[in-house]
C-alpha positions in Angstrom: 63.5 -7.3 14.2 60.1 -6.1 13.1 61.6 -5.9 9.4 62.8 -9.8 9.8 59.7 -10.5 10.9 58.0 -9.8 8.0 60.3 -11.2 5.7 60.0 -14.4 7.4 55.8 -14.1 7.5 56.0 -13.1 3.8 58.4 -16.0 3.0 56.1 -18.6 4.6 52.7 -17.0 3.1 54.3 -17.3 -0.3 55.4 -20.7 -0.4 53.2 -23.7 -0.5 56.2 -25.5 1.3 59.2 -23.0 3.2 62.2 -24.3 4.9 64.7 -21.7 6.7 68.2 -23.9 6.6 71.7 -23.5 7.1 73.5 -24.9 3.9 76.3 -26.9 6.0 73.8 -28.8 8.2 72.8 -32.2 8.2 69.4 -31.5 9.2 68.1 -29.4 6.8 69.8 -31.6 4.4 67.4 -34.2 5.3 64.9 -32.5 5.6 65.2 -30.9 1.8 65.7 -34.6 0.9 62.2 -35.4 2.1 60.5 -33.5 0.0 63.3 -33.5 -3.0 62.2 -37.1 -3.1 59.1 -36.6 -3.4 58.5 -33.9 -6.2 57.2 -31.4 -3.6 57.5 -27.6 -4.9 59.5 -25.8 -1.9 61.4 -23.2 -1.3 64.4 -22.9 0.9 66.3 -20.5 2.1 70.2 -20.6 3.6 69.9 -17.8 6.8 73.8 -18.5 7.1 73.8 -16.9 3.2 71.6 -13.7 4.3 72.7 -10.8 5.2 69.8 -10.5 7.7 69.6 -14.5 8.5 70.6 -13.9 11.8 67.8 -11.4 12.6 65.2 -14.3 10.6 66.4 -16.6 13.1 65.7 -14.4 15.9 62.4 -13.0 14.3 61.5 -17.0 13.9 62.4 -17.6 17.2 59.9 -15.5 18.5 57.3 -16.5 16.0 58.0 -20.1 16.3 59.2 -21.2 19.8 61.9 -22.9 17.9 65.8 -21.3 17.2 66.8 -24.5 15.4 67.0 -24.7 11.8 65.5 -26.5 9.9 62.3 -24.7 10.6 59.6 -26.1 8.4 56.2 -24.9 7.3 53.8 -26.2 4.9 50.6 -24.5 4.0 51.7 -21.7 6.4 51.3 -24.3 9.0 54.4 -24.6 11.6 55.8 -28.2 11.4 59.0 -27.9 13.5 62.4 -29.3 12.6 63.9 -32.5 10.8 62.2 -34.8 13.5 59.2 -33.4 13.8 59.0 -33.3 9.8 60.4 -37.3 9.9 57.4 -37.5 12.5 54.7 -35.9 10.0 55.8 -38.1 7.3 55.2 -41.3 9.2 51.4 -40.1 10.9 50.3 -37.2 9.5 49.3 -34.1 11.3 45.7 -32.9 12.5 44.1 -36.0 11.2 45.6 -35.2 7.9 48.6 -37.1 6.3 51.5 -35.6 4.7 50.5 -36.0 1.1 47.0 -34.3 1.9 48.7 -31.5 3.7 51.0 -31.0 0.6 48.2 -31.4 -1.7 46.1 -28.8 0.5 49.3 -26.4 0.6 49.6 -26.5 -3.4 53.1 -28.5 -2.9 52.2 -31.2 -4.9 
């Protein structure tokens, strides 16, 4: 667990924007699409593709609160899943709105 743990912290701390998905679901689809549209660098990665994904999803778990994938982070800052990213879009986060948290992150 420890060792998926800090594969998952390294992912998020090296990408401005990181999404841990699950290439058949509709979510992270979306959510990819989001961004996609909008020129954002991210990176994604498919835990249903790893060999360790399951144990990334349990490390995330723990980290997160959340076992559901998508499980978003920009700037290293935990957004949630596909409705809490739709939600982000639409009002920002922390005062700040999605385009200054990209811009902040080094996304855009």
């Amino acid at each position: 667990m420890e060792a998926a743990q800090k594969k998952a912290q390294a992912l998020i701390d090296e990408n401005a924007v990181m999404i841990f998905s699950k290439s058949y679901c509709p979510y992270c689809r979306d959510a990819k699409g989001v961004f996609s549209s909008r020129d954002v660098n991210y990176k994604a990665v498919e835990l249903n593709e790893m060999d360790d994904g399951d144990d990334i999803q349990n490390a995330l778990q723990n980290m997160t609160k959340q076992r559901t994938v998508p499980n978003i982070f920009i700037g290293g800052i935990h957004i949630g899943g596909s409705s809490d990213l739709n939600k982000v879009v639409a009002n920002g986060k922390d005062d700040k709105s999605f385009e200054v948290l990209l811009k902040e992150a080094g996304a855009l």
